[in-house]
C-alpha positions in Angstrom: 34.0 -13.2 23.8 32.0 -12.7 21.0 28.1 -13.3 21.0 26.2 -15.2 18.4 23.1 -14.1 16.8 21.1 -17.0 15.3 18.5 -15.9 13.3 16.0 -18.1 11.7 15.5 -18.7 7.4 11.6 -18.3 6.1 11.3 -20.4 2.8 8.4 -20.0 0.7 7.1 -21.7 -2.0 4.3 -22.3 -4.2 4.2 -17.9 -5.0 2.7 -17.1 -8.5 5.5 -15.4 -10.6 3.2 -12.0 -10.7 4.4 -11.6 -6.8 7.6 -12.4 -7.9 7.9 -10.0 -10.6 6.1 -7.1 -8.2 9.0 -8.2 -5.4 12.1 -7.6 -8.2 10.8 -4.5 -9.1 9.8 -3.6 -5.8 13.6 -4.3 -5.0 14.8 -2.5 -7.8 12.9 0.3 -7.0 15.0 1.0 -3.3 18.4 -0.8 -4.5 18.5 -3.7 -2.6 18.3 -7.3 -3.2 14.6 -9.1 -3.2 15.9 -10.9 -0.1 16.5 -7.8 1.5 13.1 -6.2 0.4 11.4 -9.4 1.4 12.7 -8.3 5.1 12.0 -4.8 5.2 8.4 -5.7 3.9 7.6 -8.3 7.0 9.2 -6.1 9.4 6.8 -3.0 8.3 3.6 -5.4 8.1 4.3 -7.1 11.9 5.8 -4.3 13.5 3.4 -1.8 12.1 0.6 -3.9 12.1 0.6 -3.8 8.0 -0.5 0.2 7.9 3.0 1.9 8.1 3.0 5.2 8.3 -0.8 7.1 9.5 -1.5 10.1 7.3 -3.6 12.3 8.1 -7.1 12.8 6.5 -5.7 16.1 5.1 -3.2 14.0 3.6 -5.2 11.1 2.3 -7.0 13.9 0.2 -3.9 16.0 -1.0 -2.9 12.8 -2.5 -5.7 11.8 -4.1 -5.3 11.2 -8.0 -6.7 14.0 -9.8 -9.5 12.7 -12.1 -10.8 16.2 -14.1 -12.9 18.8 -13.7 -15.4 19.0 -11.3 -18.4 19.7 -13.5 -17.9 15.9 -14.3 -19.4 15.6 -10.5 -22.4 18.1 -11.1 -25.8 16.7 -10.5 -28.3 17.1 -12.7 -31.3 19.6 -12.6 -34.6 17.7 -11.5 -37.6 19.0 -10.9 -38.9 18.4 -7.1 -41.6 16.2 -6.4 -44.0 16.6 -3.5 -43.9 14.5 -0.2 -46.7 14.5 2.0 -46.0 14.8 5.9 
């Protein structure tokens, strides 16, 4: 005998076309349909708890964007000024 697996249908509404745009590409992106993606993306946020895969803080700073030189950073030279203790 075969068993039947009911699953349930989420409707949303009311979603600004900006999300709706970012889903379709998001979609397009992996090859599957925006109903599909819609899935995969609730499944990663409950199951997961929304924060997917943990990287490392080794990680987090290999990947960080690089943004120039680091004499952008320097501090300026200042002369020091006296505290009294």
């Amino acid at each position: 005998m075969l068993s039947r697996v009911t699953r349930a249908q989420l409707i949303v509404r009311n979603i600004e076309e900006k999300f709706v745009a970012a889903l379709r590409q998001r979609a397009a992106r992996h090859g599957v349909s925006m109903e599909e993606e819609r899935r995969v993306i609730l499944r990663e946020t409950l199951v997961r708890g929304g924060r997917g895969q943990r990287r490392s803080f080794k990680d987090h700073l290999a990947n960080l964007q690089d943004v120039g030189d680091d004499a952008l950073f320097a501090r300026p030279a200042t002369t020091l000024r006296r505290i009294r203790f």
